[in-house]
C-alpha positions as CSV (number, residue, x, y, z in Angstrom):
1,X,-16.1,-24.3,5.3
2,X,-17.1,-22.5,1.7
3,X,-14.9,-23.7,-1.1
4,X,-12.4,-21.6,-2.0
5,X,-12.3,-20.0,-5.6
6,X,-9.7,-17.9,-7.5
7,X,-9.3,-14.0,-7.4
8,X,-7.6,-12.0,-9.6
9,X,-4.5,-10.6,-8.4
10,X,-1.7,-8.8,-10.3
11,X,-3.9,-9.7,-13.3
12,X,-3.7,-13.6,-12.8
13,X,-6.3,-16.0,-11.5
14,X,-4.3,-17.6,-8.1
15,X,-5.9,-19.1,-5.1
16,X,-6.6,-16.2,-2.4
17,X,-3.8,-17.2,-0.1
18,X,-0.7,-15.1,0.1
19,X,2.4,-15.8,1.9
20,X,3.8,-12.7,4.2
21,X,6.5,-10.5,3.4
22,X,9.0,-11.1,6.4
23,X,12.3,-9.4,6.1
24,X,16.5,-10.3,6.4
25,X,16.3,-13.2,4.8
26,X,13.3,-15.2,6.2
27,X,10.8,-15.0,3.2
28,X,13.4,-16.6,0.5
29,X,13.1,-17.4,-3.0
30,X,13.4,-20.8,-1.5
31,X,10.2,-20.2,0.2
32,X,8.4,-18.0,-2.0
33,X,8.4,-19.9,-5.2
34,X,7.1,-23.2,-4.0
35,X,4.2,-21.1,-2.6
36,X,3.7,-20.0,-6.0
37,X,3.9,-23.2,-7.4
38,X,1.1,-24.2,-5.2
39,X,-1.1,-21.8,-6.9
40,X,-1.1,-18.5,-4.3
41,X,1.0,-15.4,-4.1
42,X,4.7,-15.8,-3.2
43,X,6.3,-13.3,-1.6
44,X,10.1,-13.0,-1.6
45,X,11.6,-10.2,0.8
46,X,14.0,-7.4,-0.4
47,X,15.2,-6.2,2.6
48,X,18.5,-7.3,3.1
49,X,17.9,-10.7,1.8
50,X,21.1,-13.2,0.5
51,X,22.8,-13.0,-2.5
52,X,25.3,-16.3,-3.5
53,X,28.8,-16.6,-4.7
54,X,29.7,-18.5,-7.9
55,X,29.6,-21.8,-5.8
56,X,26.2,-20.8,-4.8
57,X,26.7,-20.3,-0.8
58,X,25.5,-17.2,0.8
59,X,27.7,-14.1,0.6
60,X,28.1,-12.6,4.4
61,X,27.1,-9.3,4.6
62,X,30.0,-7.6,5.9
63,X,30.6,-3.9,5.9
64,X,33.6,-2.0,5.2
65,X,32.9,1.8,4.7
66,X,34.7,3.7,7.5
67,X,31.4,5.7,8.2
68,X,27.9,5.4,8.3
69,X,27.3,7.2,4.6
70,X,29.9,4.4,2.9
71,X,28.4,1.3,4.7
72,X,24.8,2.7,3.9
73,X,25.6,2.3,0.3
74,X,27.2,-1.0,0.4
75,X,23.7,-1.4,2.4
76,X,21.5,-0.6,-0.8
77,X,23.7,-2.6,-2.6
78,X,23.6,-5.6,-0.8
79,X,20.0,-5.4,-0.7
80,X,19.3,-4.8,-4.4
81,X,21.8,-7.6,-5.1
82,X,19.9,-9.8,-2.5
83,X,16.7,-9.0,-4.1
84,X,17.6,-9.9,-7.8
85,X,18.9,-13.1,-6.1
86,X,16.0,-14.4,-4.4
87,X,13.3,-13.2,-7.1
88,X,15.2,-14.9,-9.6
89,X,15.5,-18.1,-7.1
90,X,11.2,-17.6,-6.6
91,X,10.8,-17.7,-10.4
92,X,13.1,-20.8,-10.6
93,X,11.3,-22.4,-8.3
94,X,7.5,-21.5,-9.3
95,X,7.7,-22.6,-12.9
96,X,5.6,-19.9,-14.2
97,X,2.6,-20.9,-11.9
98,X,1.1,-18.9,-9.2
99,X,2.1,-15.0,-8.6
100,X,5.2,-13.5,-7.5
101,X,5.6,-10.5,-5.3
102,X,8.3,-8.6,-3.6
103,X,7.7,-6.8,-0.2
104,X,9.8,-3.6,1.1
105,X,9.5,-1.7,3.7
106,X,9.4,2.0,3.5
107,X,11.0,3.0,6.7
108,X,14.2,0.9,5.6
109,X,17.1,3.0,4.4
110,X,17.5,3.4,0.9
111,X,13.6,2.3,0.1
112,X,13.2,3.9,-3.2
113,X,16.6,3.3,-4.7
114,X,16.6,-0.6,-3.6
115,X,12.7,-1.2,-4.9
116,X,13.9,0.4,-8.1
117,X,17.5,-1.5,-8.6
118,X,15.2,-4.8,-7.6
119,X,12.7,-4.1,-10.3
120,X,15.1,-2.8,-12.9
121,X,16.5,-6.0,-12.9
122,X,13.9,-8.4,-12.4
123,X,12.1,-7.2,-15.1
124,X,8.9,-9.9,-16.2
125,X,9.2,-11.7,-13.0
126,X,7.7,-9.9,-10.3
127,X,3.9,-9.4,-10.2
128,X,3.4,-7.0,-7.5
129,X,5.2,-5.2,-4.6
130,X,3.8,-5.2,-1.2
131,X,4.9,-2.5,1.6
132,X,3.8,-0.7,4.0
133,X,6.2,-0.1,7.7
134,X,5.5,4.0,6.9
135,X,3.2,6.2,4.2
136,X,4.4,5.0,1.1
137,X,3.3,7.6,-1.2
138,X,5.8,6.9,-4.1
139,X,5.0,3.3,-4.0
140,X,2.2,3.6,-6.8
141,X,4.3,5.5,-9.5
142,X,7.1,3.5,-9.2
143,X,5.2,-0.1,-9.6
144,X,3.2,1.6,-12.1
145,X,6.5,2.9,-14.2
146,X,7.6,-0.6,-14.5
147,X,4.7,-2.2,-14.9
148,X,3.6,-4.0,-11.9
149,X,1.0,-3.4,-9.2
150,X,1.3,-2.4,-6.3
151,X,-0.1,-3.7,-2.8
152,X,0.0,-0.9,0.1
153,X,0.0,-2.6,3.4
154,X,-2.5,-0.3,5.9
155,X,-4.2,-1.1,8.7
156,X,-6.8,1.5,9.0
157,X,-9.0,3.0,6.0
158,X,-7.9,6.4,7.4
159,X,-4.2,5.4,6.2
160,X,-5.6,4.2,2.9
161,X,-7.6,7.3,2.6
162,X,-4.4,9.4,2.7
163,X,-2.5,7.4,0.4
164,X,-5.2,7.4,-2.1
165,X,-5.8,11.3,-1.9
166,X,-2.5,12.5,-2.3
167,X,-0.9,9.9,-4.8
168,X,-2.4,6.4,-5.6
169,X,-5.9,7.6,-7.4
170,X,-3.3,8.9,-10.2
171,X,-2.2,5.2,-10.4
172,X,-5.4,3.4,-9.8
173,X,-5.2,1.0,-12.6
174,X,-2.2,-0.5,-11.0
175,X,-3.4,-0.9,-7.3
176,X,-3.4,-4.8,-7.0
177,X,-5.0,-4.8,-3.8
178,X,-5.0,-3.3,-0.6
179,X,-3.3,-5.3,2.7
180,X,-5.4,-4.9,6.1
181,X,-3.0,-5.8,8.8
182,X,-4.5,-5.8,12.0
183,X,-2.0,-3.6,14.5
184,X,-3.1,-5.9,17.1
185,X,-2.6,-9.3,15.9
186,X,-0.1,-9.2,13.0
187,X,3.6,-10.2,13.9
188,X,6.7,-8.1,13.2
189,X,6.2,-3.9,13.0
190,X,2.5,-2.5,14.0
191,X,0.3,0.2,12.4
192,X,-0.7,1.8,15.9
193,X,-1.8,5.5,15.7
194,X,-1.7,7.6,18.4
195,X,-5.4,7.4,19.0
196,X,-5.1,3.3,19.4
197,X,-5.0,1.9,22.5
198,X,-1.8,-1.2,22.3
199,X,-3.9,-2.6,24.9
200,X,-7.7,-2.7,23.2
201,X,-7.9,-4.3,20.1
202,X,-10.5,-3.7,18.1
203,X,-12.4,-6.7,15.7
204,X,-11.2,-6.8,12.0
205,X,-14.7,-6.5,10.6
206,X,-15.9,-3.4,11.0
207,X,-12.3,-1.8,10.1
208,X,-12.2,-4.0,6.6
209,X,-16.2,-3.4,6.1
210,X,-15.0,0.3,6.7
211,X,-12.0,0.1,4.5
212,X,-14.4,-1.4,1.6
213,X,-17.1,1.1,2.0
214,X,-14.6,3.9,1.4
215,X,-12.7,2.0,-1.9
216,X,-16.4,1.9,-3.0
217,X,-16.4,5.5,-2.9
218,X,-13.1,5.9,-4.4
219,X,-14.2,3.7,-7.4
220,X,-11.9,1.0,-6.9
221,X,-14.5,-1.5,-5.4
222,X,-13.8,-4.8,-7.1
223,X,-10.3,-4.5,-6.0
224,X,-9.5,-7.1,-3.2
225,X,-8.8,-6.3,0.4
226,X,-6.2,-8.8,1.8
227,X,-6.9,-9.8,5.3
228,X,-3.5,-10.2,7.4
229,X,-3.0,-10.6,11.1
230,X,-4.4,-13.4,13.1
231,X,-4.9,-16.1,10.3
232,X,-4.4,-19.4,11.2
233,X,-7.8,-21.4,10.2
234,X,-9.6,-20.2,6.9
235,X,-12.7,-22.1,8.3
236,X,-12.4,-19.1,11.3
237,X,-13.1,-16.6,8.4
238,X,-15.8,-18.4,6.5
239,X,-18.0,-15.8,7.2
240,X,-15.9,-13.2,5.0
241,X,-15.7,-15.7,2.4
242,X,-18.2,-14.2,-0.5
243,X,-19.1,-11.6,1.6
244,X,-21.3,-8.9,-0.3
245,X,-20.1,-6.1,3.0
246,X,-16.5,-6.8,2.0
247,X,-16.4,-7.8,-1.5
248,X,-13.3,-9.8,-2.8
249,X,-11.3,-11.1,0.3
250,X,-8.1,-12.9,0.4
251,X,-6.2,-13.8,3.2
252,X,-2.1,-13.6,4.0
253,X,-0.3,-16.1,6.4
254,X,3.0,-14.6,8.0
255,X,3.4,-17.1,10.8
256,X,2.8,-20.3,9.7
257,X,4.9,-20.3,6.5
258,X,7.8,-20.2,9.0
259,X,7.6,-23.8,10.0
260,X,8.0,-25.6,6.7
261,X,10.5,-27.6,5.1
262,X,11.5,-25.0,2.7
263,X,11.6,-22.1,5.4
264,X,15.2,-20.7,5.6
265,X,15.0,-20.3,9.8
266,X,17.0,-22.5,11.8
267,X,15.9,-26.2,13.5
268,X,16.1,-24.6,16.6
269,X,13.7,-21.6,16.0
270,X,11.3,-24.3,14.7
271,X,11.5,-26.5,17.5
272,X,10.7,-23.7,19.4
273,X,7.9,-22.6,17.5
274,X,6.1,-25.7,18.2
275,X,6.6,-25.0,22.0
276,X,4.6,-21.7,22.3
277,X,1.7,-20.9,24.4
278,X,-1.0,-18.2,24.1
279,X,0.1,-15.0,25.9
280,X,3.8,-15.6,24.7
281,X,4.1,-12.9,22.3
282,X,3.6,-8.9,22.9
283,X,3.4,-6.0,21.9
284,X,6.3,-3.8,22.4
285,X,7.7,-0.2,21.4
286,X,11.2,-0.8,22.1
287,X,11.7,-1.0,17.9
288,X,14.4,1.5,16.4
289,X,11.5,2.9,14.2
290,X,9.3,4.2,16.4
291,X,6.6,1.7,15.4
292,X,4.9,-1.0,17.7
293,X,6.2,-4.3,16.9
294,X,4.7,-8.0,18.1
295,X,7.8,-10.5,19.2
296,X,8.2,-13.3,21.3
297,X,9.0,-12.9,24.6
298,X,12.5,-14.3,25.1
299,X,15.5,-12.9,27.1
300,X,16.4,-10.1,24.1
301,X,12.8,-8.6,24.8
302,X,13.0,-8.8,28.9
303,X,16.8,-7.4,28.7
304,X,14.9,-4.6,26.7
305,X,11.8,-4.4,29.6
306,X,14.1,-4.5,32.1
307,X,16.7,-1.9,31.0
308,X,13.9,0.5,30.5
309,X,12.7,-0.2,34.0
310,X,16.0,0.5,35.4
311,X,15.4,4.4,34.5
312,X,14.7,7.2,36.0
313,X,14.1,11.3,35.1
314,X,16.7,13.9,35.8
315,X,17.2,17.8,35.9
316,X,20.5,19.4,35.3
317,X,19.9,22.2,38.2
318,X,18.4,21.6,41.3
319,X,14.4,22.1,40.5
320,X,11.5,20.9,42.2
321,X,12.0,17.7,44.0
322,X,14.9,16.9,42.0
323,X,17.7,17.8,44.7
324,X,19.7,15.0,45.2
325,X,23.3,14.8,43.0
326,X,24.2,12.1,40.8
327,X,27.8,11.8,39.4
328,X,26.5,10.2,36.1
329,X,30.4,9.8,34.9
330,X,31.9,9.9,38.4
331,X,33.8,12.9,37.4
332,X,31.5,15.1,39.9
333,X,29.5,16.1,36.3
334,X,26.4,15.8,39.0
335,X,23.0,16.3,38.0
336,X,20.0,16.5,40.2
337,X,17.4,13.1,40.6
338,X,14.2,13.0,43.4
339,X,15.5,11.5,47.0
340,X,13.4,7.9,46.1
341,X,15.3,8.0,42.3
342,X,18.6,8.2,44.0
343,X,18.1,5.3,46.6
344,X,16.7,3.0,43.1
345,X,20.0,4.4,41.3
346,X,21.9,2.9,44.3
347,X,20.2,-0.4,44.6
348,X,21.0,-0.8,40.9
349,X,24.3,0.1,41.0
350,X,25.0,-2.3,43.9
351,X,23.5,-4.8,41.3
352,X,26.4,-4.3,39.1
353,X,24.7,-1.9,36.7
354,X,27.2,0.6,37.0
355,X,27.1,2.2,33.5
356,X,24.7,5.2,33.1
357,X,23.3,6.2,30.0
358,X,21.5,9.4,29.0
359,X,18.3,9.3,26.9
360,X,16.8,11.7,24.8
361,X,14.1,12.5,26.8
362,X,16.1,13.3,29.9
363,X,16.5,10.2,31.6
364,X,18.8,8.1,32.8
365,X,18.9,4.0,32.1
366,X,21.6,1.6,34.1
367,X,22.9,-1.3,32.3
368,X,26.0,-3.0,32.9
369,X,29.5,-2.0,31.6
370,X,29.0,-5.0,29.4
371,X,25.9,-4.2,27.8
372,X,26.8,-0.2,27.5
373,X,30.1,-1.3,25.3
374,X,27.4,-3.6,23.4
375,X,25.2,-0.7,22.8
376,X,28.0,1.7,22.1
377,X,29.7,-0.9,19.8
378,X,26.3,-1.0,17.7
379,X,25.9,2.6,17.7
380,X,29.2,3.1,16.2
381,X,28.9,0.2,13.5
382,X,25.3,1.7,12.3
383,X,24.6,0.8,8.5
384,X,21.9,3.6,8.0
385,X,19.3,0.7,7.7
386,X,16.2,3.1,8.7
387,X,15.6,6.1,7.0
388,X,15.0,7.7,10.7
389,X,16.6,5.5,13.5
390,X,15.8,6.1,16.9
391,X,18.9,3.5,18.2
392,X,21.8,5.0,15.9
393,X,19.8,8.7,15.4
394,X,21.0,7.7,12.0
395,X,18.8,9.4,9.2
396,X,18.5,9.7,5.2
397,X,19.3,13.4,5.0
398,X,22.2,15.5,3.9
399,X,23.6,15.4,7.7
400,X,22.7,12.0,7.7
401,X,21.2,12.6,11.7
402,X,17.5,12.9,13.3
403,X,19.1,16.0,15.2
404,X,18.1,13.8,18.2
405,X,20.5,12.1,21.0
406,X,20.8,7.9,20.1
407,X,18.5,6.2,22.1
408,X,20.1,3.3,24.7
409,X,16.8,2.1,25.2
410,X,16.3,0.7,21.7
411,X,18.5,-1.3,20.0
412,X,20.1,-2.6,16.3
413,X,17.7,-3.8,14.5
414,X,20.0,-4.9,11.6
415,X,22.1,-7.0,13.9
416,X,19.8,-9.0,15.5
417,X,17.7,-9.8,12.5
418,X,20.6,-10.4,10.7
419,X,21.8,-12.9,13.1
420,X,19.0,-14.4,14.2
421,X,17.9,-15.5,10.2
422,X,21.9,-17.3,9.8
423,X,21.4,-19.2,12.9
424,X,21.8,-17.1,15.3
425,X,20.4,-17.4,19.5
426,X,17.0,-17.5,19.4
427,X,17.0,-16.5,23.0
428,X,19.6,-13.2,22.9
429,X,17.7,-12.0,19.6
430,X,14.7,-10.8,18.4
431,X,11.9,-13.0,17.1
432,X,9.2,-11.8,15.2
433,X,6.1,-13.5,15.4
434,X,2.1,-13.2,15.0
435,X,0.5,-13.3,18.1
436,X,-1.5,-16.6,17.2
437,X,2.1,-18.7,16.7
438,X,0.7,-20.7,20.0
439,X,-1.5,-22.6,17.5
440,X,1.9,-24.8,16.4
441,X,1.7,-26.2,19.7
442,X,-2.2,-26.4,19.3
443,X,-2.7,-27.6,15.7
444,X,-2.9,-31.3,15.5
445,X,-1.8,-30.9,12.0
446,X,1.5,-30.5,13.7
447,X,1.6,-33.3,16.3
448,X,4.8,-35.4,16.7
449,X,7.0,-32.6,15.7
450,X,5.8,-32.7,11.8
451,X,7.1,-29.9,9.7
452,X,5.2,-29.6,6.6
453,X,6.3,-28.8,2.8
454,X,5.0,-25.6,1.1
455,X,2.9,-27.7,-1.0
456,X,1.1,-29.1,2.3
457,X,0.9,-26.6,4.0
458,X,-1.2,-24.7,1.6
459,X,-3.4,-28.0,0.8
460,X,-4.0,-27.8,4.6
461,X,-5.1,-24.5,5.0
462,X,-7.6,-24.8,1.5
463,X,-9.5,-27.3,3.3
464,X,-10.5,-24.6,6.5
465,X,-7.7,-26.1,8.4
């Protein structure tokens, strides 16, 4: 393993290890300064993270508004409020070492006003701003206005190339680095195009070597290239370590940071942590945002599979093959379904999923009444969390609506994050992970259930391990 040196990030000379952004609460200023202190780059989440009371316990996110427009605003205000919170908690905590980032995403509703509020009032304390979850074309001026750099998350050097074309060469003094995240090993939401195959991943190297080559071009060169996705052992990576081809490298750990002494998630999602085995988390497109997304595969995620499954096409006339009636409301509101659709509508209804639910693309799921009061109930109660949301069809525009039918299939993202980072079920929730989490199990440095500090667990990976 080469010894590891310092890079200059945000201006300041920090070890090359960066702790990943992770939303709702999970990367907390609890977390995030005392990776600071340790000499890297803390990151402290501002999406929807916790704000305190004067007695200093959390404040519970509860909405009032009587629509979706007044609970989106108590939305942004939570989360700017949230923000302040846990940056100022980070700085606290890092006594002026390290470097001290914020991360966003740009999908979530309200991006630019809550990045804004955030910064406005965190003035001097935050380094840089990482986000990516979208194109983030205003990211650059609005780091840049308030003086800190900015750290687009891409994960191909087309997406770079875009960004830097139409806004970010304007703003190029400001550009702390850029973040590769691999779309096929990174946990959380994916950066899958539509000419990607989910089911080929591609090696790192030649992407990043790519993604340098073109910077060169660009004239931003010496800027560093932060390698996330798939990072467990830096002595795995040596080989990128002072690497001419790539140029400065530094590497961000989303995964592990979860299981330490300081991380806000519960006992119970740490236990399990330390239980998982290599196949156990996958890639799935079931996310309100349209993106690909990397979770572990617990009953949440195969309700999700299986209610999909149980779906089938329909046509409102007869056409085609489609000649068999279905009263979807048993009102004799029929619409047409192939002879083998109706006979797997029958089976399922026999199953007790008697509740049928249309989709936008003309199809028909059947869940339970159960689950369809569930889904309906989270419909309703939508927060406008996503500026476009596939679940809710919720959308930041005057009619507040993608113009599209709500989508059963998907579900509320908001909720189940939300839930799941206050100690919540880990099994009837989603759980973001990276898809080499089966390494806790793995790791020796974690044998006999240890749970290391912050300040450990970044010794330990400095060595290579």
């Amino acid at each position: 393993m080469k010894s590891l040196n310092s890079i200059l990030l945000s201006g300041k000379e920090v070890l090359p290890l960066i702790e990943g952004g992770k939303g709702i609460s999970i990367t907390s200023g609890d977390s995030s300064g005392p990776w600071a202190f340790a000499g890297g780059v803390g990151t402290v989440s501002a999406v929807n993270a916790d704000f305190f009371d004067k007695a200093g316990a959390i404040v519970p996110q509860i909405y009032k508004g009587r629509n979706r427009r007044e609970r989106h605003e108590e939305l942004v205000d939570f989360s700017i409020s949230g923000g302040v919170a846990q940056v100022q908690r980070a700085h606290e905590l890092r006594k002026g070492l390290g470097s001290l980032n914020i991360n966003i995403l740009w999908e979530m509703g309200g991006a630019e006003r809550i990045l804004k509020g955030v910064l406005e009032k965190t003035k001097g304390l935050v380094d840089g701003v990482t986000c990516g979850a979208g194109m983030p074309y205003k990211l650059a001026e609005i780091a840049a206005s308030y003086g800190v750099y900015y750290y687009p998350i891409i994960s191909s050097s087309r997406a770079f190339r875009a960004l830097w074309k139409r806004a970010y060469k304007k703003f190029a003094d400001f550009l702390g680095a850029v973040v590769y995240e691999d779309p096929w090993l990174a946990g959380g939401h994916n950066g899958l195009s539509n000419v990607e195959d989910p089911d080929k991943p591609q090696e790192p190297y030649p992407r990043v070597a790519l993604l340098r080559k073109e910077m060169r071009e660009m004239g931003v060169g010496e800027v560093p290239i932060i390698m996330a996705g798939g990072v467990w052992y830096l002595r795995d990576w040596s080989h990128w370590i002072d690497n001419e081809e790539l140029g400065p490298i530094a590497f961000q750990f989303g995964t592990r940071p979860l299981l330490t002494k300081e991380s806000p998630i519960s006992d119970e999602w740490k236990a399990r942590l330390m239980t998982m085995k290599e196949g156990d988390v996958v890639l799935h497109r079931y996310s309100p945002t349209g993106f690909y997304s990397s979770a572990i595969n617990n009953e949440y995620l195969q309700e999700l599979h299986a209610r999909t499954d149980r779906q089938i096409a329909f046509t409102p006339d007869m056409v085609g093959d489609h000649t068999r009636p279905l009263d979807i409301n048993r009102k004799g509101n029929n619409v047409y379904v192939t002879q083998g659709d109706l006979g797997r509508a029958n089976k399922w209804f026999h199953q007790g999923f008697t509740s049928i639910m249309r989709t936008p693309d003309q199809t028909l799921i059947f869940v339970t009444p159960e689950k369809q009061a569930l889904i309906r109930k989270h419909q309703t109660e939508c927060m406008g969390c996503l500026s476009q949301c596939r679940f809710s069809n919720w959308a930041t525009n005057e009619k507040n609506s993608t113009g599209r039918k709500a989508d059963p299939r998907s579900f509320c993202i908001q909720k189940t994050l939300q839930d799941i980072s206050h100690d919540g079920d880990i099994e009837h929730n989603l759980m973001f992970s990276g898809h080499n989490c089966f390494n806790f199990a793995k790791d020796p440095f974690y044998s006999n259930g240890f749970v290391p500090t912050v300040k450990e667990l970044v010794e330990r990976i400095s060595t290579g391990d």
